[in-house]
SEMI-469033 format. One record per residue (C-alpha): z, y, x; residue number from 1. Coordinates in steps of 0.1 Angstrom, whole numbers, padded with zeros to 4 digits, always signed. Each point is the difference from the previous one (the first is absolute). Example, Ala and Ser with C-alpha at 12.3 -4.5 7.8 and 13.67 -1.06 7.14 Angstrom:
REC     pz     py     px    i
REC  +0078  -0045  +0123    1
REC  -0007  +0034  +0014    2
This chain:
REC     pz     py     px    i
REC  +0000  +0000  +0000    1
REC  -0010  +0035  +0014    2
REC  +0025  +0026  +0004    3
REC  -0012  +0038  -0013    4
REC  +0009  +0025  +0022    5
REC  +0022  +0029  -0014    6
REC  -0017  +0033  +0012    7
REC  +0011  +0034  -0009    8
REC  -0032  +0011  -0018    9
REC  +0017  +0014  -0030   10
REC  +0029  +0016  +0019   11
REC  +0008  +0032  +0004   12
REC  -0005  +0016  +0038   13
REC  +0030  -0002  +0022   14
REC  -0006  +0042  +0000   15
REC  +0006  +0002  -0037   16
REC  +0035  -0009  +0006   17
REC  +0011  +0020  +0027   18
REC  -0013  +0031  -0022   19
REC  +0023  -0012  -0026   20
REC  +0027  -0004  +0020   21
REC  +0001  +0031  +0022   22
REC  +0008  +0028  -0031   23
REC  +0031  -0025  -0008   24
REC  +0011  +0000  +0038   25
REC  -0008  +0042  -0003   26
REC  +0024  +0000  -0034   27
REC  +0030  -0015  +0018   28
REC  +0000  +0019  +0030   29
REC  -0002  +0029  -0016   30
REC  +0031  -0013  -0022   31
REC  +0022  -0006  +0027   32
REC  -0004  -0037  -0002   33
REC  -0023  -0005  +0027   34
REC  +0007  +0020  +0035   35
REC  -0014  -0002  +0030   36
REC  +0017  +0004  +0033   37
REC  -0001  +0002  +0038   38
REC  +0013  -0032  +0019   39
REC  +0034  +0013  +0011   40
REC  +0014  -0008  +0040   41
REC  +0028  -0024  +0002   42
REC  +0022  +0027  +0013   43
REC  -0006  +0017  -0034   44
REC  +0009  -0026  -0021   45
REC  +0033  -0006  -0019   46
REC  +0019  -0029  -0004   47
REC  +0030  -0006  -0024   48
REC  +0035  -0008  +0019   49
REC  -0001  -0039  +0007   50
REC  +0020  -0027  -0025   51
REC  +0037  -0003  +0008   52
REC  +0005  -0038  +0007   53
REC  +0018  -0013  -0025   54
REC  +0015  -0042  +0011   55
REC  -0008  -0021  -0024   56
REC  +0036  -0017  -0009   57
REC  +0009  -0028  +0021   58
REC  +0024  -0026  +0008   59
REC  +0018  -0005  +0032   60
REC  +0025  -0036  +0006   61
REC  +0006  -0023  +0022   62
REC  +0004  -0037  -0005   63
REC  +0029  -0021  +0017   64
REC  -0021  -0011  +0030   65
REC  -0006  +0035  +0007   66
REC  -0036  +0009  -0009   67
REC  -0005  +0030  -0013   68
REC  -0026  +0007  -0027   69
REC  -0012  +0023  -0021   70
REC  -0016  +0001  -0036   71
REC  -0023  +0022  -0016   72
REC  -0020  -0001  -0034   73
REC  -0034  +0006  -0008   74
REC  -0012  -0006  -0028   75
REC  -0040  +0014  -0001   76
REC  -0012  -0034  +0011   77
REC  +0010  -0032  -0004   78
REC  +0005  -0008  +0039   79
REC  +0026  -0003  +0023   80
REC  +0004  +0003  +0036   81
REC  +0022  -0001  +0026   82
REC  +0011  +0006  +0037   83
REC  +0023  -0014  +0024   84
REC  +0007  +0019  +0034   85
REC  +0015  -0022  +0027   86
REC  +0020  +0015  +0027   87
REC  -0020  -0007  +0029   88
REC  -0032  +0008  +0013   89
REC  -0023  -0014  +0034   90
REC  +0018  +0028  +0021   91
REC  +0024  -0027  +0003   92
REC  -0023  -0026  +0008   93
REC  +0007  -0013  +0043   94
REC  -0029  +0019  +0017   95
REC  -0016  -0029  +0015   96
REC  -0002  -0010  -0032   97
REC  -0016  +0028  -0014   98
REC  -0018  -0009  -0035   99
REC  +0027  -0026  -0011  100
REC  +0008  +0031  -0028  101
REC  -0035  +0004  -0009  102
REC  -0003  -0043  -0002  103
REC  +0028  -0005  -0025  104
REC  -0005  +0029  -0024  105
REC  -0034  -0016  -0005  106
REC  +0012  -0041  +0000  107
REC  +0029  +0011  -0025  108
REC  -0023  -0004  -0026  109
REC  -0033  -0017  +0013  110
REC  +0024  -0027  +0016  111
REC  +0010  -0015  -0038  112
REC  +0038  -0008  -0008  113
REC  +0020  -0032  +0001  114
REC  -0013  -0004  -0034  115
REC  -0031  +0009  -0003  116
REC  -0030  -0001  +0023  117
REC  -0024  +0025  +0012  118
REC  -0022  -0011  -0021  119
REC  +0024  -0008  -0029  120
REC  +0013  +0035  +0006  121
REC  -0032  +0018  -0005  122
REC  -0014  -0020  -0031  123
REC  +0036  +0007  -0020  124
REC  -0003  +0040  +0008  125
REC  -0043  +0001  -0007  126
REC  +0005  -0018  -0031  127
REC  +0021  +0028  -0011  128
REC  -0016  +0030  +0018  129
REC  +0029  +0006  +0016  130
REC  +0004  +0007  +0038  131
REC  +0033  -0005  +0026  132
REC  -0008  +0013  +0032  133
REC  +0024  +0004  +0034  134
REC  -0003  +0023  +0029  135
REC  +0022  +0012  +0033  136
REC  -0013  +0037  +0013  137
REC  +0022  +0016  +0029  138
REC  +0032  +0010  -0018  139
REC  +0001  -0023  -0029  140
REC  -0010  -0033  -0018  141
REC  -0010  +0000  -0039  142
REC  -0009  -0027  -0026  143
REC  -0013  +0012  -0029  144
REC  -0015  -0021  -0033  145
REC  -0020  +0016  -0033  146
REC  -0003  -0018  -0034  147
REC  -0005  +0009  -0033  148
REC  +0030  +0002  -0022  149
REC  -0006  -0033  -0017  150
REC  -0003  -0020  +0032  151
REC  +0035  +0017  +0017  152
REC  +0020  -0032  +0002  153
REC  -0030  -0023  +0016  154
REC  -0010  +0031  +0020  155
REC  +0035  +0011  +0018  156
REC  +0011  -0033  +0001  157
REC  -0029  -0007  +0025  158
REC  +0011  +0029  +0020  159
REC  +0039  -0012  +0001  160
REC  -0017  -0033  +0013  161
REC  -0024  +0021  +0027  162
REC  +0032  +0020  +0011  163
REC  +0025  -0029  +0000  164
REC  -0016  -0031  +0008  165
REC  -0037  +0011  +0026  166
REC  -0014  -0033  +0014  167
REC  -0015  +0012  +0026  168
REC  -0031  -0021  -0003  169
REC  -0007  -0006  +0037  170
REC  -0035  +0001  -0002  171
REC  +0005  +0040  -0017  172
REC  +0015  +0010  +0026  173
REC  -0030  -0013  +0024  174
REC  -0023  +0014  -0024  175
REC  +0019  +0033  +0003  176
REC  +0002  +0000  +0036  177
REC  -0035  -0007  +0004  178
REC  -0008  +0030  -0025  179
REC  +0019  +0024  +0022  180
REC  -0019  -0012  +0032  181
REC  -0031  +0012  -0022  182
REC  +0012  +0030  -0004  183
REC  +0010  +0009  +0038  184
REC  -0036  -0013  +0012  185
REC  -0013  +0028  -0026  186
REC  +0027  +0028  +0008  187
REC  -0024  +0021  +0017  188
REC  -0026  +0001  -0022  189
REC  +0015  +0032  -0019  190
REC  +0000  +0034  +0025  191
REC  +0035  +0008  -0027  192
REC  +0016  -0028  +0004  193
REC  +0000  +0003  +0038  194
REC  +0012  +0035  +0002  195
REC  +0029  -0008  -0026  196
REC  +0009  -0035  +0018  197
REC  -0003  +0016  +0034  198
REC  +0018  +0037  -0010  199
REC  +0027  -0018  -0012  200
REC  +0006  -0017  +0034  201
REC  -0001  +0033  +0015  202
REC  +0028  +0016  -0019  203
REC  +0020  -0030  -0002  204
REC  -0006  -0021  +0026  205
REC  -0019  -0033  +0000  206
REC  +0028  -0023  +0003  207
REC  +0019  +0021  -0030  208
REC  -0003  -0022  -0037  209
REC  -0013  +0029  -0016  210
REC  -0031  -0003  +0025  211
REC  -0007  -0034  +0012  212
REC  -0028  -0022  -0008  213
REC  -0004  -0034  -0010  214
REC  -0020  -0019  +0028  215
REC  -0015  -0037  +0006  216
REC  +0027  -0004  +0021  217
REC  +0033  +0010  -0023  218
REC  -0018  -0020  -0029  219
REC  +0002  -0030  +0017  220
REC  +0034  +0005  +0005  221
REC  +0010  -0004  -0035  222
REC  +0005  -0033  -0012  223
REC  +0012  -0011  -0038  224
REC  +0039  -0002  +0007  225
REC  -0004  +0033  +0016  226
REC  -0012  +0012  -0036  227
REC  +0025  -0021  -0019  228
REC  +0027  +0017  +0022  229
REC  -0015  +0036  -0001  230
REC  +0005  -0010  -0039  231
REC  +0034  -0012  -0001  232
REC  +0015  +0030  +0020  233
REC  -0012  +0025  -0028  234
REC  -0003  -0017  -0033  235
REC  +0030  +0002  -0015  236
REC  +0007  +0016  -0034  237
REC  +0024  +0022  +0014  238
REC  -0026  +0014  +0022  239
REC  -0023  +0008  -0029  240
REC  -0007  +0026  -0026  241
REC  -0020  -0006  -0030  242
REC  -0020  +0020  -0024  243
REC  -0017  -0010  -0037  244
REC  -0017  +0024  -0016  245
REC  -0024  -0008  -0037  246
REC  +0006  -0011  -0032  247
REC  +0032  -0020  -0005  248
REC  +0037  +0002  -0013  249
REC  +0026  +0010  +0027  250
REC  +0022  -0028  -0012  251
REC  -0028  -0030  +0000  252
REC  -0011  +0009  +0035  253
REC  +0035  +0005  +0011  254
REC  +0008  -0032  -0012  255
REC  -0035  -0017  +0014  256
REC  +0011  +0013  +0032  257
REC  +0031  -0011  -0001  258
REC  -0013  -0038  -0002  259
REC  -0024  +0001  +0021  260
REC  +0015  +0019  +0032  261
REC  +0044  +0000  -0013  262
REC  +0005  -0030  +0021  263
REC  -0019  +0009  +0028  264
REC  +0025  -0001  +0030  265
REC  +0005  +0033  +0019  266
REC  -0003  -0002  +0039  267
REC  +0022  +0015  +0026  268
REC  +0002  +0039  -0001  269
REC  -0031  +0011  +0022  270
REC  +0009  +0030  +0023  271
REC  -0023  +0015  +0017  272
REC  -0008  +0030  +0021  273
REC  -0029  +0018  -0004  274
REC  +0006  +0025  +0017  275
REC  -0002  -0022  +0036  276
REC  -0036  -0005  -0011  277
REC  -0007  +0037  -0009  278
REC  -0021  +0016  +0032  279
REC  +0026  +0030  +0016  280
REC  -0034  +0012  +0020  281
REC  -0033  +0005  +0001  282
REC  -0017  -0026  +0022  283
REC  -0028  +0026  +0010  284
REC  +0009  +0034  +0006  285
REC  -0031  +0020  -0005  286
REC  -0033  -0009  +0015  287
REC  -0039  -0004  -0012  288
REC  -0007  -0041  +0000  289
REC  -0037  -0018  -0011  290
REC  -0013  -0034  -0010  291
REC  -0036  -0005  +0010  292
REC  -0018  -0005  -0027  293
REC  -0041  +0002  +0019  294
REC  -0018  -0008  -0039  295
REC  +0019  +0027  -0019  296
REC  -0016  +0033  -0005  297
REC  +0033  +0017  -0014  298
REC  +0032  -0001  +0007  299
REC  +0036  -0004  -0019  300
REC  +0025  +0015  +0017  301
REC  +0040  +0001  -0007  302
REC  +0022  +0029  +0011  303
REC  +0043  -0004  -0003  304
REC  +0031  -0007  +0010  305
REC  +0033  -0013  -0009  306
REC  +0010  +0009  -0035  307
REC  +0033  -0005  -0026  308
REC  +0011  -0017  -0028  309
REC  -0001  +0008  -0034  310
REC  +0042  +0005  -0008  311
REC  -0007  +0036  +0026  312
REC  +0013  +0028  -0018  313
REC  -0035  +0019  +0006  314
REC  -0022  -0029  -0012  315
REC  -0007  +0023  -0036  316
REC  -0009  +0025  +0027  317
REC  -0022  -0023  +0022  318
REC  -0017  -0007  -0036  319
REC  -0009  +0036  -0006  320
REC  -0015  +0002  +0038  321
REC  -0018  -0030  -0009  322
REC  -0018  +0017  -0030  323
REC  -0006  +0031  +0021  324
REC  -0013  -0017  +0023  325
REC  -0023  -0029  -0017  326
REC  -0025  -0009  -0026  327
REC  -0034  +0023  -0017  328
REC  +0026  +0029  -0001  329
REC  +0018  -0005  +0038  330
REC  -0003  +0018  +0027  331
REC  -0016  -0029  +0021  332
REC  -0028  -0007  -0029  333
REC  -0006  +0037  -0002  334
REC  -0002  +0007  +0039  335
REC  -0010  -0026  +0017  336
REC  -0024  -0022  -0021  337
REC  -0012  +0033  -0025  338
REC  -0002  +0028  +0026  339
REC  -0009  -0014  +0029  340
REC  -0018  -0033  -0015  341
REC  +0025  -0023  +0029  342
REC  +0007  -0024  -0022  343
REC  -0010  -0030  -0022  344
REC  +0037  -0005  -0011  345
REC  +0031  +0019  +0014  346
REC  +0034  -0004  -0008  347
REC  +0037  +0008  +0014  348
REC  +0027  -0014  -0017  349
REC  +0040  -0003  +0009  350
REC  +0006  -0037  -0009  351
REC  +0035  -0013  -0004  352
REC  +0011  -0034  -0003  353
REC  +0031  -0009  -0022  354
REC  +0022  -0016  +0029  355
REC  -0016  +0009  +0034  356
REC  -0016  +0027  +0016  357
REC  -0041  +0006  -0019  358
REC  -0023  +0018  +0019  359
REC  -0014  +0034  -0002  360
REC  -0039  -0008  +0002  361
REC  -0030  +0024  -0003  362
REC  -0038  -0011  +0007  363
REC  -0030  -0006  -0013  364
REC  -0039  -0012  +0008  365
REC  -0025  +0019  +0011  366
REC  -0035  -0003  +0022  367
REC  +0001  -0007  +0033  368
REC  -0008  +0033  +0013  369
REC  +0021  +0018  -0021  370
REC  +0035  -0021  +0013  371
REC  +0016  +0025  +0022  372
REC  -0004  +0031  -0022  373
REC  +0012  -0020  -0027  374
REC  +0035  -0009  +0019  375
REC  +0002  +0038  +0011  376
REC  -0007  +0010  -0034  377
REC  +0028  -0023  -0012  378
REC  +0022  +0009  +0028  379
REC  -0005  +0037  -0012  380
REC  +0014  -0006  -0036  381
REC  +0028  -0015  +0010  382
REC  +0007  +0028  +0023  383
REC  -0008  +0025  -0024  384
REC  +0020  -0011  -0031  385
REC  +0028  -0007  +0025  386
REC  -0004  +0037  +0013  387
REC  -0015  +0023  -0031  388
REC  +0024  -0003  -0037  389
REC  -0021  -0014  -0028  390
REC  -0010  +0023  -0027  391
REC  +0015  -0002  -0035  392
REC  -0029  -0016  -0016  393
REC  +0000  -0030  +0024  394
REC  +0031  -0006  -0004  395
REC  -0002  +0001  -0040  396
REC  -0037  -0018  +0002  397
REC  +0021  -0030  +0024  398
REC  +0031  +0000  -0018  399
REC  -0023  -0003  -0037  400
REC  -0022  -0028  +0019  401
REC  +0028  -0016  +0011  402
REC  +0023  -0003  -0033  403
REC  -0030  -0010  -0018  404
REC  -0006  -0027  +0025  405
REC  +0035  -0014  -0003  406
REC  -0002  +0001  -0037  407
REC  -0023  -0029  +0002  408
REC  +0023  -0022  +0018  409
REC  +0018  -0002  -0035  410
REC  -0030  -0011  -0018  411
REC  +0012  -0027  -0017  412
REC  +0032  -0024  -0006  413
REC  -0010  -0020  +0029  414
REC  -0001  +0027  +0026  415
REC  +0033  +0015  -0010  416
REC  +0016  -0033  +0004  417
REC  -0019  -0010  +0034  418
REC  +0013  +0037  +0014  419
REC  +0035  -0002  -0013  420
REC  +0001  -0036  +0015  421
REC  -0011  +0013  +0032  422
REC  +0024  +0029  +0001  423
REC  +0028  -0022  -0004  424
REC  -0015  -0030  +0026  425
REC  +0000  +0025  +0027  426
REC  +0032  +0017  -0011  427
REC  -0012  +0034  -0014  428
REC  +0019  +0016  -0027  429
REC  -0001  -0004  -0037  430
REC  -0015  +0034  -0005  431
REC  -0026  +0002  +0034  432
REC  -0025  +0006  -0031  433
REC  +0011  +0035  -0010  434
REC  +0020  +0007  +0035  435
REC  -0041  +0000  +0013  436
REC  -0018  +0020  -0025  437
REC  +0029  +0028  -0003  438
REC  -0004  +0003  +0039  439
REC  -0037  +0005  -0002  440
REC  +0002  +0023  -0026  441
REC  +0027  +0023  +0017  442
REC  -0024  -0001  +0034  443
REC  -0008  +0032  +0011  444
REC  -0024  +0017  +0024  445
REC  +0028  +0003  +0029  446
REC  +0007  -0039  -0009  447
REC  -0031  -0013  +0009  448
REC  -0005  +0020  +0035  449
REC  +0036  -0011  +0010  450
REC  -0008  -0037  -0008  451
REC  -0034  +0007  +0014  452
REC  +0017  +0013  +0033  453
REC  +0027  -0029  -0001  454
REC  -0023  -0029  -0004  455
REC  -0034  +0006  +0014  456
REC  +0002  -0005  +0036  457
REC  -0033  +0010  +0018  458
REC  +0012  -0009  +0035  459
REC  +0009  -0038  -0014  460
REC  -0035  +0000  -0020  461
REC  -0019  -0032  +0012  462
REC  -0035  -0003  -0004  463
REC  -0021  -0033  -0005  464
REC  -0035  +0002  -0003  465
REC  -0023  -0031  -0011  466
REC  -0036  +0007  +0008  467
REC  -0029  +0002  +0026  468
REC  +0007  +0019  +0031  469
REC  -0034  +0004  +0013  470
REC  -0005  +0019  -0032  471
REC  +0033  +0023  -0004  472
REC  -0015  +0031  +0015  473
REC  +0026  +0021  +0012  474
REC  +0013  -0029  +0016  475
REC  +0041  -0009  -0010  476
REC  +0010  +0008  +0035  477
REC  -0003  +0036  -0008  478
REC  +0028  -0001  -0026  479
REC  +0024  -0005  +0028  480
REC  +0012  +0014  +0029  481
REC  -0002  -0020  +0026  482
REC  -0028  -0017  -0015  483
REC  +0014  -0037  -0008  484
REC  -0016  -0020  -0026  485
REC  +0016  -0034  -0005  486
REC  -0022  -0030  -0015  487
REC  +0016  -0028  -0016  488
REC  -0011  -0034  -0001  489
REC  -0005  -0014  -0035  490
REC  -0012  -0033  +0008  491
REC  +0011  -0030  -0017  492
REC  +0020  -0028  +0025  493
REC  -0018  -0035  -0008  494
REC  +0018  -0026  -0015  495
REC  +0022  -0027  +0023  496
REC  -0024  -0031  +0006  497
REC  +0032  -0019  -0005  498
């Protein structure tokens, strides 16, 4: 059977229609109703005062082995979730050993339980589109598990099992190891990820655990009964918060947890001291550094030094200097990639950490020809801001940019729960919330040159470039005085043969 074709024979002209509809468009400007006007500059435009944050109500208690854990409802969908932080973290991991963190936080979960297999484990949690997962980062271990409402029980139960009862499935843990050893053969494939992994070392130290690397050789120190025993120091309920956000009763889950983790044993009282871990100096004091990188025709470079931690009396302040100093509105945006065109990306931001010292950290990327005015240009901003006060509407456009900013933290249930958990895991207080965003609103301009003048220390600036050399036109040796450029080896140590 043929198919017609529809043409448009018998319609009107598209122009027909536009002459109808201009004398409407004429009536309603004329009204009032329709205006037209000029694109206004972001400096022009006004914003309403941000949100207070409000908590959403909460419960705090303990159960008899000492876990802590906190409840919150939510009732918009029908899903629950939760989160439990572990004391520990891989800074506590032997250095020669270096990974064993990274190894369990992943087998925790891919390993299967006493009870259930891999396998087992990850057919029970598809079939309800639920997910447990595990992890260890520097400072901390979590577990956390999603579910919908009407699969709770099944769902947390598997996660009691995952947190009580890991198997360790041997041939995880060779599966993880030999996933990590993938990932150090490609580690220098990224031109970030070596100046972050090799910055680090600088400021720390390479030996220090908030700057070591996993090698061939440290993986093949680990063994399963050095995970099991890794797990065993830490895992105890009385090293544990947890936090359950979604749709449930606060009685029901306090009772679910009750049965599944109430007669988990506590362990003996961990005490440890952070602060014998925390760096007291900077390993490099100053000084230009480069990684040879021939094939690159740009380069990312880091600039920084030794920074704080976030319980400083000046972090608000800090904040504020960050927004004068950062994003489409910041001084480094405006200066160095806008008016002189330096840049791809620039940044400079005062990092803290919530238990040891962060990093203040500026940098950026940028062609190869262009690297040396870029580090002077950054070095003159941080002089400058150090040096000249900040006018009033900086300081009101990065004190607006950077309430707004926190406001989002409290987007939901689930991030007001992870932050209050967080505040008290690393011993903050109750109210850090409001303590921080009253500081950063009573910043002013004198504020944010004295912290400016406190905390950015050019002579302690270290500088690590990641590019081509034969390209970086003023060479680095001009940006110091007696002309010292120091390269760093970045290449990979093979694997033991044994």
């Amino acid at each position: 059977m043929s198919q017609r074709m529809v043409t448009s024979k018998n319609k009107p002209p598209k122009y027909w229609i536009v002459l109808l509809i201009l004398p409407v468009i004429w009536l309603l400007f004329n009204a009032g109703i329709v205006t037209a006007e000029s694109a206004k500059h972001y400096t022009d435009l006004e914003f309403a005062p941000p949100p207070e944050i409000v908590l959403p109500p909460f419960e705090r208690f303990e159960l008899e082995n000492g876990m802590v854990v906190y409840l919150m409802e939510d009732r918009e969908l029908p899903l629950v979730s939760g989160t439990a932080l572990i004391r520990t973290g891989d800074r506590w991991e032997p250095g020669n050993q270096t990974g064993l963190g990274q190894i369990l936080g992943q087998v925790l979960r891919t390993g299967g339980t006493t009870l259930h297999s891999p396998n087992e484990l990850n057919e029970l949690l598809e079939r309800r589109a639920a997910s447990v997962e595990t992890s260890i980062d520097t400072t901390s271990a979590s577990a956390s598990f999603s579910a919908l409402s009407q699969d709770l029980n099944e769902v947390f139960g598997l996660f009691a099992e995952v947190l009580r009862t890991p198997a360790f499935a041997p041939e995880q843990i060779e599966l993880a190891k030999s996933q990590q050893g993938g990932a150090i053969a490609r580690r220098n494939d990224s031109p970030s990820a070596i100046a972050s992994r090799e910055f680090q070392k600088l400021i720390y130290g390479e030996n220090s655990p908030y700057a070591r690397t996993i090698e061939y050789q440290t993986l093949s120190n680990i063994s399963r009964s050095d995970v099991v025993q890794f797990y065993q120091r830490y895992f105890h309920p009385n090293n544990m918060i947890l936090g359950i956000v979604g749709d449930f009763e606060k009685a029901e889950m306090r009772r679910l947890i009750e049965q599944k983790l109430g007669d988990w044993k506590p362990g003996p009282t961990i005490s440890k001291n952070i602060a014998e871990l925390s760096p007291t100096a900077q390993a490099q004091q100053g000084g230009v550094f480069l990684v040879e990188r021939p094939q690159l025709t740009q380069s990312t470079i880091q600039i920084g030094h030794l920074g704080g931690e976030l319980n400083s009396p000046d972090y608000p302040a800090l904040s504020v200097l960050n927004g004068v100093m950062n994003g489409f509105g910041g001084r480094l945006f405006n200066q160095v990639r806008s008016r002189e065109g330096l840049a791809y990306s620039v940044y400079g931001v005062w990092s803290p950490r919530y238990d040891y010292p962060g990093m203040f950290i500026a940098g950026g990327q940028t062609r190869s020809e262009a690297t040396v005015p870029f580090i002077q240009s950054v070095f003159r901003e941080i002089e400058r801001i150090r040096t000249e006060p900040i006018t009033q509407e900086e300081l009101q456009y990065a004190q607006d940019t950077t309430l707004n900013s926190f406001i989002f933290n409290f987007a939901d249930p689930s991030q007001t729960l992870s932050r209050l958990m967080r505040y008290e895991y690393y011993g903050y207080p109750e109210d850090f919330i409001f303590q921080y965003r009253r500081g950063v609103e009573a910043t002013t301009i004198e504020d944010v040159q004295r912290v400016a003048q406190k905390y950015l220390n050019p002579n302690q600036l270290v500088t690590l470039v990641v590019g081509n050399p034969m390209e970086i036109n003023p060479p680095l040796s001009s940006l110091t005085p007696d002309k010292t450029v120091t390269s760093i080896d970045i290449s990979i140590p093979e694997p033991s043969r044994s």
